[in-house]
C-alpha positions in Angstrom: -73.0 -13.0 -34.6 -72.1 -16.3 -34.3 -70.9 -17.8 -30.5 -67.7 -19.0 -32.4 -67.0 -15.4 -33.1 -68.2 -14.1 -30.0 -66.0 -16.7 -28.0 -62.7 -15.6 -30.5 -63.5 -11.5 -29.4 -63.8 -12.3 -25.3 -60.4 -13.8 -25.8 -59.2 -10.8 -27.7 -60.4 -8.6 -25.3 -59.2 -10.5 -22.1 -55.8 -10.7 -24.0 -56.0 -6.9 -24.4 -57.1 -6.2 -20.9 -54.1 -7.8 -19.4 -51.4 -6.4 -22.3 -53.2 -3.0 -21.3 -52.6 -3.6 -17.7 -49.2 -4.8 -18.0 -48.2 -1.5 -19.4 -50.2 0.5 -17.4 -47.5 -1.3 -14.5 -44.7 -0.7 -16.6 -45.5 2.9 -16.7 -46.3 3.1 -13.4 -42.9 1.2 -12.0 -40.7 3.4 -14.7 -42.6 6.0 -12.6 -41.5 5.4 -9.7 -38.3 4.3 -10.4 -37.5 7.8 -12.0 -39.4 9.7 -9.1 -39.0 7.9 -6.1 -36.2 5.7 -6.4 -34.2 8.2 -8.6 -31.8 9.6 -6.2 -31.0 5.8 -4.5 -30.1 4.3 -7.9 -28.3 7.1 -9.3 -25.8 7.5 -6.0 -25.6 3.7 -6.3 -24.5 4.0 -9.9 -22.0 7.0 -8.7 -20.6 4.6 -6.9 -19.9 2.1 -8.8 -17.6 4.4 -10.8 -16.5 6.8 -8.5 -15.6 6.4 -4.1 -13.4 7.5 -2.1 -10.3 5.8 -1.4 -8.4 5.8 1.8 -5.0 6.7 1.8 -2.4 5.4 3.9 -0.5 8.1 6.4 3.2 8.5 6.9 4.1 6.2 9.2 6.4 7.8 12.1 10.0 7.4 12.6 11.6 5.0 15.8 14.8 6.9 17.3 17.3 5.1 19.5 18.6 7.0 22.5 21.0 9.3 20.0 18.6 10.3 17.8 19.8 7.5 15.1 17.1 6.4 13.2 16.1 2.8 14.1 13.2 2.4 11.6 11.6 4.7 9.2 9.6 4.9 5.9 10.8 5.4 2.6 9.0 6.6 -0.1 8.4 4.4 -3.3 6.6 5.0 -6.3 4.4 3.2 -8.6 4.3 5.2 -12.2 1.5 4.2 -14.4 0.2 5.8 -17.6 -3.2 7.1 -19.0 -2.4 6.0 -23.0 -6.4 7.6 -23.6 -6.0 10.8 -21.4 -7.8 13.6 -23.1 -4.9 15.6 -24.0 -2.7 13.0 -25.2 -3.7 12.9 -29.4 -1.9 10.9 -31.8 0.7 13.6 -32.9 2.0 14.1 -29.7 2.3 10.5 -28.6 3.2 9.5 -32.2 6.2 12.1 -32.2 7.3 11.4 -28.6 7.2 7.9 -27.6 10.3 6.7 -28.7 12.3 9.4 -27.1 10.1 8.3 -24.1 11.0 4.6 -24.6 14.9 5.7 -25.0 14.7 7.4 -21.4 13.1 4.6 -19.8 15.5 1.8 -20.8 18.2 4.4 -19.9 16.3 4.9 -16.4 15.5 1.5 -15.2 17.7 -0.4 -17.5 15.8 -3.6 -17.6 14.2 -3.3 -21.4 15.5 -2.3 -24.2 14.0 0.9 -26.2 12.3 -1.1 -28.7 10.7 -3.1 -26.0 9.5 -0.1 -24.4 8.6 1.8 -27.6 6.5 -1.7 -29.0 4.7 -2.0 -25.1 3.6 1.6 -25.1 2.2 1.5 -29.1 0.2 -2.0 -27.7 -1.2 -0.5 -24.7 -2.2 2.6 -26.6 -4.1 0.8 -29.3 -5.7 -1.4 -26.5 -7.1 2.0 -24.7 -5.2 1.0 -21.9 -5.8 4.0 -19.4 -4.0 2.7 -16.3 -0.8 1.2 -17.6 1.9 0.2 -15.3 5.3 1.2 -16.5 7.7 0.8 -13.6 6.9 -0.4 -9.8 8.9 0.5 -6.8 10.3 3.4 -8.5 12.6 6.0 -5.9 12.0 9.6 -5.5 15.6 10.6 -7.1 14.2 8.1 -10.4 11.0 9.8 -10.1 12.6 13.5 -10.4 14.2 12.3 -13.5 11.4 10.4 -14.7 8.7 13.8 -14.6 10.7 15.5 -17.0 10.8 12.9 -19.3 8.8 13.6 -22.8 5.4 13.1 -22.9 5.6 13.0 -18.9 6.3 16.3 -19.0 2.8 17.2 -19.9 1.6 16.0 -16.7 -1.5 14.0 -16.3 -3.9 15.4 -18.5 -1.8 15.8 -21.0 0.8 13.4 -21.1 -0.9 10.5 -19.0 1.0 10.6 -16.1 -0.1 8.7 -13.0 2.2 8.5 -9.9 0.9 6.6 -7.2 3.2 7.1 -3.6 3.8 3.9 -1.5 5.7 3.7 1.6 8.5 0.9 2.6 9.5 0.4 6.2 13.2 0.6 6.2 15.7 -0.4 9.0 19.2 1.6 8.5 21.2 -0.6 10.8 19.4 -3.8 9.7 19.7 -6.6 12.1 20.8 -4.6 15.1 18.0 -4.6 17.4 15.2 -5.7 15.5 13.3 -7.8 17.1 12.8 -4.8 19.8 12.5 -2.7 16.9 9.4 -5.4 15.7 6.6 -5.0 12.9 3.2 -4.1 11.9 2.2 -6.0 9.2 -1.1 -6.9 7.9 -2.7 -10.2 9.3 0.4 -10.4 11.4 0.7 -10.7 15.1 2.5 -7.2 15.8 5.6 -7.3 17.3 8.0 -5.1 19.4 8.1 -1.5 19.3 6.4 -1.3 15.8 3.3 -2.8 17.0 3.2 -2.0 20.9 3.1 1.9 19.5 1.0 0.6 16.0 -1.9 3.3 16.8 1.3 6.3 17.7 2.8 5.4 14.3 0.4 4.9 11.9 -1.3 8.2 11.7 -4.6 9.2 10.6 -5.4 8.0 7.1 -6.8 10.1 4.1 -9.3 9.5 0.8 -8.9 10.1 -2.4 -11.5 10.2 -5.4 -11.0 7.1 -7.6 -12.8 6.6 -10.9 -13.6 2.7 -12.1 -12.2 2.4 -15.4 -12.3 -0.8 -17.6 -11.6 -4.3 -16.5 -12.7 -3.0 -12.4 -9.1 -0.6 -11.7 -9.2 2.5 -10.1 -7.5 5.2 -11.0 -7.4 8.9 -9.2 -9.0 11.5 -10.3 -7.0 13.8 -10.0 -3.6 14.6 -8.1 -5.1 16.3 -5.1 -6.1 14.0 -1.7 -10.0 15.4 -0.9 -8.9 14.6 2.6 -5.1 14.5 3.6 -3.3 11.9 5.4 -2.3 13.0 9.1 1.4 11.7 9.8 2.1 9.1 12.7 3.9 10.4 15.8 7.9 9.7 16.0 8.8 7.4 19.0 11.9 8.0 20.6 13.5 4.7 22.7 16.7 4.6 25.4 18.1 2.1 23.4 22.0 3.2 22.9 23.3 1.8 19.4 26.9 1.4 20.7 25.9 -0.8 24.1 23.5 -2.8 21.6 25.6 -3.6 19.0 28.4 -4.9 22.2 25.1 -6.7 23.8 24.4 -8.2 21.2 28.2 -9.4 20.0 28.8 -10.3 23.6 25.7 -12.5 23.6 26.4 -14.4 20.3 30.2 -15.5 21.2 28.8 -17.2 24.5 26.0 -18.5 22.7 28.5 -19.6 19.8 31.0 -20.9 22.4 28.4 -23.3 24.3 26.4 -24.3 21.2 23.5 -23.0 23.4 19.8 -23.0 22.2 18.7 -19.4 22.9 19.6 -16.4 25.0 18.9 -13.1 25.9 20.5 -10.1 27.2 19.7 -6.9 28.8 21.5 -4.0 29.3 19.7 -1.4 32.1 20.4 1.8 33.8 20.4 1.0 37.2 20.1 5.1 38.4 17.2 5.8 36.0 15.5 2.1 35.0 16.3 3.3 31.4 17.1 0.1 29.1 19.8 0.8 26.8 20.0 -2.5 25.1 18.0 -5.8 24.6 19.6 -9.1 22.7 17.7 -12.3 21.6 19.6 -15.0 20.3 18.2 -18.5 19.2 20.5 -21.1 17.3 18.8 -22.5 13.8 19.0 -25.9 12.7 21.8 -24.7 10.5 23.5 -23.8 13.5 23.3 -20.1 12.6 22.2 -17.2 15.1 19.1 -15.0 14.7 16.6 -12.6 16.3 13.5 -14.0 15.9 12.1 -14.0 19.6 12.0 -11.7 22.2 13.6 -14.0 25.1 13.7 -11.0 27.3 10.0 -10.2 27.7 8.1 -13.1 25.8 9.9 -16.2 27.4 9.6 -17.7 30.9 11.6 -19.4 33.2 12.8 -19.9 36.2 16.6 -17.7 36.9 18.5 -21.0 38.2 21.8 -20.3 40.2 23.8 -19.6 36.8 21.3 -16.2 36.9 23.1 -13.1 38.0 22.9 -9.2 38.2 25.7 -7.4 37.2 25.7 -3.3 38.3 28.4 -1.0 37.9 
């Protein structure tokens, strides 16, 4: 054999050693990818479609002195719609959606039928699976709304997702609410909202969520795994009546001396209980508003024109 052919079969053989080798590692990382690192990548991928999602509590009621309710939370809905859920075939979607679309436009009143009827047919031939329909919907509308066709099926069958929200509500509005404060997210807490945040916000909860396309989660089902623990109630002295004459009494001298600011407090002398607390500060528009607690966050010395007044 000639050295040119002797040199052309080393070459084969090295080249077949290492493609020999390189397979051997393949086989050997598929190995231990299947074996060892099985259980790490196939929780990982787990999670990637499914995780638990926390759930936000009930958030607990503020009382004034009489038991009137100075804040509290309202439920709100968010209805969304499963247009591939596995009992939902073409017949019955086919033979129901307009009758769907009808009670929509007669529920919300913001589209007509057609518009409804044509967004449903497009979301349903675009697999859309977590379709919003309406946002901010009320318990009474949502009542109405479950027996709605199609919706009646549920959500299995009829694709119905309702997702609850809650939305802090003050019933007597401006009275007292700077006391009465916030909790908001990335927002310096105020009054009695945030000095009792921890009280009222409850325990939250989780939910199983599956990833569906384009990265949204959906539930899983309409069970919580783990169920939201209410927020404690916090009951104030604050008397509605003396508050809403503190705080008229406080505006008219503000109003009458154009002054800049003012507070005033309103305190049982026999029991230290305060019954009322107005904060007045005069906008560039020359209008009154609440938006600083004078009382408590500003200092300054009382001057002679300071007095207390006990009856």
């Amino acid at each position: 054999m000639s050295d040119k052919k002797k040199d052309i079969l080393l070459r084969v053989y090295f080249v077949y050693f290492f493609l020999c080798l390189f397979g051997l590692a393949i086989i050997a990382q598929i190995i231990n990818v299947q074996f060892n690192q099985g259980k790490y990548w196939r929780d990982k991928a787990e999670k990637l479609t499914y995780d638990y999602k926390n759930i936000e509590a009930a958030r607990g009621n503020i009382y004034a002195a009489g038991n009137e309710l100075l804040s509290t939370s309202i439920p709100i809905y968010d209805i969304r719609m499963d247009l591939r859920a596995d009992g939902l075939n073409a017949n019955v979607f086919d033979e129901n959606v307009d009758s769907l679309a009808y009670y929509l436009s007669y529920l919300f009143n913001d589209k007509s039928p057609n518009e409804y009827s044509l967004k449903l047919r497009r979301a349903r031939a675009q697999g859309k699976r977590y379709f919003l329909i309406q946002s901010k919907v009320k318990y009474g509308e949502l009542q109405k709304l479950k027996k709605f066709p199609i919706f009646r099926l549920g959500q299995y069958k009829g694709g119905l997702i309702i997702e609850q929200k809650s939305k802090r509500e003050k019933p007597f509005k401006l009275l007292a609410e700077r006391t009465i404060g916030y909790a908001r997210t990335n927002v310096q807490p105020v009054g009695i909202e945030g000095a009792f945040d921890e009280q009222l916000k409850g325990r939250g909860g989780k939910r199983l969520m599956q990833r569906i396309s384009g990265g949204v989660w959906r539930p899983v089902n309409d069970q919580n795994e783990i169920e939201p623990l209410p927020g404690s109630d916090v009951f104030t002295t604050i008397d509605l009546n003396i508050q809403d004459v503190a705080e008229n009494a406080l505006y008219t001298q503000l109003a009458k001396y154009k002054a800049s600011k003012g507070c005033a407090i309103v305190m049982e002398v026999k029991t230290g209980e305060i019954k009322a607390i107005a904060n007045l500060s005069r906008t560039e528009e020359g209008n009154y508003i609440e938006d600083y607690n004078y009382a408590i966050g500003f200092g300054t010395e009382p001057g002679s024109t300071f007095k207390l007044a006990s009856v």
